[in-house]
FIBA-907319 format. One record per atom (N, C-alpha, C): residue in one letter; x, y, z; atom name; residue number from 1. Coordinates in Angstrom, 2 decimals, always signed. Example, Ala and Ser with C-alpha at 12.3 -4.5 7.8 and 13.67 -1.06 7.14 Angstrom:
# residues 2
<aa:A, X:+13.19, Y:-5.69, Z:+7.80, at:N, i:1> .
<aa:A, X:+12.30, Y:-4.50, Z:+7.80, at:CA, i:1> .
<aa:A, X:+13.20, Y:-3.30, Z:+7.80, at:C, i:1> .
<aa:S, X:+12.85, Y:-2.25, Z:+7.08, at:N, i:2> .
<aa:S, X:+13.67, Y:-1.06, Z:+7.14, at:CA, i:2> .
<aa:S, X:+12.90, Y:+0.03, Z:+7.87, at:C, i:2> .
***
This chain:
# residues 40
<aa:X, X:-186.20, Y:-37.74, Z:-28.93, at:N, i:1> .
<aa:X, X:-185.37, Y:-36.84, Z:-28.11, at:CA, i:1> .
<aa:X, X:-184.72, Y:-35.78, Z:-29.00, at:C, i:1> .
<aa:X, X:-184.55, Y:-34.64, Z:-27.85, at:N, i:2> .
<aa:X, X:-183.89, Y:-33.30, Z:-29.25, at:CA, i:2> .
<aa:X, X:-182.30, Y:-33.58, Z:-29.36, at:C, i:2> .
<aa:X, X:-182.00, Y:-33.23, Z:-30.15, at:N, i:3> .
<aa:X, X:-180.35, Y:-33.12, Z:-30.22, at:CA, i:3> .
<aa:X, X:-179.45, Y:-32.94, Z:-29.47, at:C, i:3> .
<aa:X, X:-180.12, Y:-31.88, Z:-28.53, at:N, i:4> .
<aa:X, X:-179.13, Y:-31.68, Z:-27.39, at:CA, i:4> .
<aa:X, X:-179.14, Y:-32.43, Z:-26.34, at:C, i:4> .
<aa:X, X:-180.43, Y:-33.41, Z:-25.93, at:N, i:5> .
<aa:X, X:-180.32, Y:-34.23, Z:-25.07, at:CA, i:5> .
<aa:X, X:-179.05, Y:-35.20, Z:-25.41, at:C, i:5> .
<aa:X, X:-178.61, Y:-35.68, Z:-26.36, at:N, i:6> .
<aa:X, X:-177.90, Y:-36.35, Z:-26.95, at:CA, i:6> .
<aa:X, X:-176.41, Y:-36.07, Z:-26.68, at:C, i:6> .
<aa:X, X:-176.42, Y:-34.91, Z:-26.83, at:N, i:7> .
<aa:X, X:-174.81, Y:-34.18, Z:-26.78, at:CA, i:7> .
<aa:X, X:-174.86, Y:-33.74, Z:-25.19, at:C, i:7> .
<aa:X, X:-175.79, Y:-33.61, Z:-24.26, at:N, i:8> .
<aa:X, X:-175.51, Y:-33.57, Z:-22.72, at:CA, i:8> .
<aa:X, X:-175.56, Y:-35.13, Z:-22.38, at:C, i:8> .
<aa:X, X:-176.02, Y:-35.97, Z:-22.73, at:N, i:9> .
<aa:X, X:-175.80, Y:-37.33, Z:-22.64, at:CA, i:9> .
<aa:X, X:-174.23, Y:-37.78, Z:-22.61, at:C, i:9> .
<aa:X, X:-173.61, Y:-37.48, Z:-23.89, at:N, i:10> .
<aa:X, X:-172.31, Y:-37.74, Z:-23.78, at:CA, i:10> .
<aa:X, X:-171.77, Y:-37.19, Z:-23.48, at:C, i:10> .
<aa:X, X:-171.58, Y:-35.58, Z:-23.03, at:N, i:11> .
<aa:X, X:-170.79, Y:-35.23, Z:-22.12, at:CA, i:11> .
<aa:X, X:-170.47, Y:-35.54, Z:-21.14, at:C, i:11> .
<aa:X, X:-171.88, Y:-35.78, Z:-20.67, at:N, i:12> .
<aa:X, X:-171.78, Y:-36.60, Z:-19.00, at:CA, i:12> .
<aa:X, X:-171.36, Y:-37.45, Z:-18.86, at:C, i:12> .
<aa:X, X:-171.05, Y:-38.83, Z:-19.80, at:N, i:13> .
<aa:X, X:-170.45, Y:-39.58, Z:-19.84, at:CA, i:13> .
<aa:X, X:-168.82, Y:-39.35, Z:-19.83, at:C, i:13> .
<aa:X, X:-168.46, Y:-38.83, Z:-20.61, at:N, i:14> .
<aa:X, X:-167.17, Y:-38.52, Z:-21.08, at:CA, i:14> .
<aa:X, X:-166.50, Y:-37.86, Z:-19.72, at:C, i:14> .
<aa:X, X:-167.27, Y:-36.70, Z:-19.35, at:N, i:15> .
<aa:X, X:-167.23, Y:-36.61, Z:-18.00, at:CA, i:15> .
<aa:X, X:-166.70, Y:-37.18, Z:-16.25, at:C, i:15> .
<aa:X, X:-168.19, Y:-37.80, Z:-16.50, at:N, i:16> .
<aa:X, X:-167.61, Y:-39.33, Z:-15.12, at:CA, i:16> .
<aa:X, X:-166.34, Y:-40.08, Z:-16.00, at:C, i:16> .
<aa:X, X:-166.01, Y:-40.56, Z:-17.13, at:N, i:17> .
<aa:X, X:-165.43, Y:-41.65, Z:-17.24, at:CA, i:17> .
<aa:X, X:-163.86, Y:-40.93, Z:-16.91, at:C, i:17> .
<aa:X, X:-163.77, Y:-39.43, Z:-17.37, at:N, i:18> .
<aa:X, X:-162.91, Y:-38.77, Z:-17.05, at:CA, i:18> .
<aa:X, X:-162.42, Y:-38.25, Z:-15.36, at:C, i:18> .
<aa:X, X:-162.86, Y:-38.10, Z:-14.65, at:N, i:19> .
<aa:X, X:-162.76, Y:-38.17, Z:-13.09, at:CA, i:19> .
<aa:X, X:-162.79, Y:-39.43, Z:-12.73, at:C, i:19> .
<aa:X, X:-163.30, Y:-40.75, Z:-13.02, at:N, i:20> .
<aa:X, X:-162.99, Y:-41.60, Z:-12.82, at:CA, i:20> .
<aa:X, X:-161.47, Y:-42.12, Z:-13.15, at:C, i:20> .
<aa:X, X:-160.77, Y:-42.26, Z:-14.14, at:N, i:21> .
<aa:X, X:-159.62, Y:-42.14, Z:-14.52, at:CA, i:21> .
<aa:X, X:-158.74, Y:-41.28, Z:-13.66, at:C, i:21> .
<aa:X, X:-159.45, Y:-40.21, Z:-13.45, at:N, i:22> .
<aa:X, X:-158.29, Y:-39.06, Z:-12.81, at:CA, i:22> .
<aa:X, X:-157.84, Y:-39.92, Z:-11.49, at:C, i:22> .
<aa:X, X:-159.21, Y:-40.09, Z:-10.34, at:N, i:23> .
<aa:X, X:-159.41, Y:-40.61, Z:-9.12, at:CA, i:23> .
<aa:X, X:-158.52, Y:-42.11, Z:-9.07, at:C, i:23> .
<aa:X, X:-158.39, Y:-42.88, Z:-10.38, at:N, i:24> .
<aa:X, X:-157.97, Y:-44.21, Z:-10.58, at:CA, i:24> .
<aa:X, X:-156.63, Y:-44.04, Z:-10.44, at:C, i:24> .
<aa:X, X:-156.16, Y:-42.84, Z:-11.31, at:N, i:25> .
<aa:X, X:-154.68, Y:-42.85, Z:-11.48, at:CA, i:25> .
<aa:X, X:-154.39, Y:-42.40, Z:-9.63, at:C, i:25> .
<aa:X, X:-154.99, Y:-41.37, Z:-9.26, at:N, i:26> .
<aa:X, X:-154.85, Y:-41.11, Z:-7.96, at:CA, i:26> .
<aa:X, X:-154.22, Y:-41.77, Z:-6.86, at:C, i:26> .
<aa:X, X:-155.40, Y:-42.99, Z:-6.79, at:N, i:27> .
<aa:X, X:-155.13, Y:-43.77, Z:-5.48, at:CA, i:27> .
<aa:X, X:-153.88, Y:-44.80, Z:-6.08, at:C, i:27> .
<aa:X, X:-153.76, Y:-45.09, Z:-7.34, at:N, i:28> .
<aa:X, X:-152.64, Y:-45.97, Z:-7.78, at:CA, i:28> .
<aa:X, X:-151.21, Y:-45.67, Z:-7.75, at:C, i:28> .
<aa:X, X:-151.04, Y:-44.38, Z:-7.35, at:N, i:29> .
<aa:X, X:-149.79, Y:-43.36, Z:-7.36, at:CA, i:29> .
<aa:X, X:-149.34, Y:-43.29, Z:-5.87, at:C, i:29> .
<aa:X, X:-150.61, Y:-43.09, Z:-5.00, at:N, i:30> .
<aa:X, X:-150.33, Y:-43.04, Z:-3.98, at:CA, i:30> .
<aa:X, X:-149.83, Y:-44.11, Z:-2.83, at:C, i:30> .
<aa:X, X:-148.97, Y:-43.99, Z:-1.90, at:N, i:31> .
<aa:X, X:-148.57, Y:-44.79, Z:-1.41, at:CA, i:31> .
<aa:X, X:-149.53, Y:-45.44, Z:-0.14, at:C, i:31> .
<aa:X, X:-149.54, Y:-46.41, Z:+0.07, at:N, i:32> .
<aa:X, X:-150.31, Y:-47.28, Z:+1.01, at:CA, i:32> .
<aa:X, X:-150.55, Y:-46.57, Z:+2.32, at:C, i:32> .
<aa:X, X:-149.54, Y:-46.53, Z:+2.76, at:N, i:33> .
<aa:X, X:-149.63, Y:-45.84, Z:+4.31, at:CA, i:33> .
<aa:X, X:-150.19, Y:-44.42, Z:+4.29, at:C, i:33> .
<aa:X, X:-150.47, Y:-43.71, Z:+2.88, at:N, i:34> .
<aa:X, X:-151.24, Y:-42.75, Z:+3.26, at:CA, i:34> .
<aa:X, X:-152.27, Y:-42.96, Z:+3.38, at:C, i:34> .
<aa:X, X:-152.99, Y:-43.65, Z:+2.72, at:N, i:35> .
<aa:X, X:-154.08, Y:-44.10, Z:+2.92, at:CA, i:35> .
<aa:X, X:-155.33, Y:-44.25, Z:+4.10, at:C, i:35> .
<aa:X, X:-154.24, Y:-44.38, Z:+5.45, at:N, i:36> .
<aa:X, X:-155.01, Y:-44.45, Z:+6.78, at:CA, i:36> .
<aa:X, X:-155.21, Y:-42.79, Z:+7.31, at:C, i:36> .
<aa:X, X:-153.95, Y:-41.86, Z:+6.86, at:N, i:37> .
<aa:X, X:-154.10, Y:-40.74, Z:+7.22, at:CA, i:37> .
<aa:X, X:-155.33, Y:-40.03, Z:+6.70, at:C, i:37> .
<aa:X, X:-155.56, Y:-40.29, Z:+5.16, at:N, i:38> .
<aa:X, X:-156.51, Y:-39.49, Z:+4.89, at:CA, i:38> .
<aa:X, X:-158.04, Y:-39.89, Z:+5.77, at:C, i:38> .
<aa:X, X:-157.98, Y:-40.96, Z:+5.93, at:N, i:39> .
<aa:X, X:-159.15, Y:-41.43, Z:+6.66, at:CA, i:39> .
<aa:X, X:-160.08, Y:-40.73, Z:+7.79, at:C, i:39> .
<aa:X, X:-158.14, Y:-40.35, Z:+8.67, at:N, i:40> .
<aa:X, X:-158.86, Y:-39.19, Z:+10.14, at:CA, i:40> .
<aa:X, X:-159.54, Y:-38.18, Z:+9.46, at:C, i:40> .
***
């Protein structure tokens, strides 16, 4: 593989693991009862 496959490899990683975190802190902040609203 070339080099750069390598370095778009881990970006992408670094990436998802980063929006994942974001999305984690998200719903953990938020309070319960919103929860049904966002749903409608």
């Amino acid at each position: 593989m070339e080099w750069y496959w390598w370095v778009l490899i881990v970006v992408g990683v670094l990436g998802l693991g980063y929006l994942k975190l974001k999305l984690f802190s998200k719903m953990t902040k938020k309070p319960k009862n919103q929860d049904h609203q966002d749903e409608d």
